[in-house]
C-alpha atoms as one frame of an Amber mdcrd trajectory, in Angstrom:
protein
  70.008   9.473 104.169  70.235  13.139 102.613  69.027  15.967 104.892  66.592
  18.321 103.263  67.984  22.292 103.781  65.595  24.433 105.390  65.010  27.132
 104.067  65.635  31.307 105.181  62.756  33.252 105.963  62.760  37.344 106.185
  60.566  38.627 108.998  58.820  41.895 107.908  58.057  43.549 110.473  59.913
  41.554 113.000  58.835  42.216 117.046  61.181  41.987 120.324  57.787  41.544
 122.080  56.611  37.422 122.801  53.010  38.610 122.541  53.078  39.644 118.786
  52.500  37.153 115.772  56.074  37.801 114.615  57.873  37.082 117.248  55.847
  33.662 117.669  56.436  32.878 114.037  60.263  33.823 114.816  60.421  30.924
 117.246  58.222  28.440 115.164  60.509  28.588 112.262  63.716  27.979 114.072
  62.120  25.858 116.122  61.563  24.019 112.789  65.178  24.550 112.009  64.941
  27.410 109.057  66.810  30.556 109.353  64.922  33.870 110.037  66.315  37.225
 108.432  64.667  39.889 110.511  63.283  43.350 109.037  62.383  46.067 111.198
  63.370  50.054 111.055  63.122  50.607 114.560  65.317  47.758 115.960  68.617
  46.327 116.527  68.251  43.056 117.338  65.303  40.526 118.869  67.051  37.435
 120.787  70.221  38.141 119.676  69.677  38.069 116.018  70.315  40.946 113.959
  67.719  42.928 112.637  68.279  44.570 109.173  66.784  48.110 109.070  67.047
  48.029 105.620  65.448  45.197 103.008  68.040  46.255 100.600  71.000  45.921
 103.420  69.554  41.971 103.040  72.023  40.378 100.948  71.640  37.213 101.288
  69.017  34.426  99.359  65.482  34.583 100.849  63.601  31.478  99.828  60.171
  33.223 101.598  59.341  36.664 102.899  56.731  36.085 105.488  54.601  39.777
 106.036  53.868  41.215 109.641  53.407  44.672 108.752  49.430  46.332 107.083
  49.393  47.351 103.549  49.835  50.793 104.571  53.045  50.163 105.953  54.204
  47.571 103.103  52.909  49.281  99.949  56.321  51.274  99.948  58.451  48.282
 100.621  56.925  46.079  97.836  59.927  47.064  95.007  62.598  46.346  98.068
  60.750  43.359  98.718  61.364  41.836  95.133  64.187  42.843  95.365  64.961
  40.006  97.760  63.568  37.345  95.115  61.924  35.091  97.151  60.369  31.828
  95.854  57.120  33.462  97.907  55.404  35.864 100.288  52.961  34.447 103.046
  50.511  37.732 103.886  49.457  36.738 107.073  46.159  37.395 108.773  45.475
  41.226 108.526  48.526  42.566 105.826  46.753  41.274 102.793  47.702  43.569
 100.152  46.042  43.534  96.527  49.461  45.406  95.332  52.035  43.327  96.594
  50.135  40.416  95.335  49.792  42.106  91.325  53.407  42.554  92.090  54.496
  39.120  93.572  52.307  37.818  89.992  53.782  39.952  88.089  57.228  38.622
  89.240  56.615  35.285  88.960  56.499  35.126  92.988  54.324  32.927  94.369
  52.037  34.843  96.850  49.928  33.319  99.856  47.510  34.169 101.996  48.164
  32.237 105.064  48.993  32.430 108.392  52.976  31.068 108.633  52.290  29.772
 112.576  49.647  27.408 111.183  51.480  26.335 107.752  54.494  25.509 110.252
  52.235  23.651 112.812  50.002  21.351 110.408  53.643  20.849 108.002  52.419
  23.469 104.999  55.175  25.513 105.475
């Protein structure tokens, strides 16, 4: 029987506290056995994972970029964000962005307004 590879997942925007939606999603998706890449400026690490402080320090293949940050925030990061070439990027609930998703289409990215906890939990993700 061949096991299907999870995939790796970059956190934008990635949260030390259990409260916010990143951290949950954190759990969910190695709780579903991907691998989380975690982006945030302002921290080290969050459960002993290393978080990048840098999207271009990521160097390694990100098959989805899942978005916890408002556009505000993530209209800057949207060239090092395809940088990463993912296959797509989920906007959750509240970072919608019309630019990253021109620039996800103009990529060829798929882009997806979603929230990851409930595309993990009903087997979308």
């Amino acid at each position: 029987m061949e096991t299907k590879l999870k995939e790796t997942a970059a956190i934008i925007g990635a949260s030390h506290k259990p409260e916010r939606y990143s951290n949950k999603a954190q759990k969910a998706l190695i709780g579903a056995g991907h691998k989380v890449v975690l982006f945030n400026p302002a921290l080290k690490e969050v459960d002993g994972i290393k978080v990048f402080n840098h999207l271009s320090a990521i160097t390694e293949k990100i098959d989805t970029v899942t978005l916890y940050v408002g556009p505000e925030r993530l209209v800057p990061m949207i060239g090092d964000i395809l940088a990463l070439k993912p296959k797509r990027v989920i906007a959750n609930p509240g970072t919608e962005c019309a630019q990253m998703a021109d620039a996800c289409k103009k990529a060829g990215i798929e882009y997806i307004e979603a929230c990851t906890l409930v595309m993990i939990s009903t087997g979308q993700y």
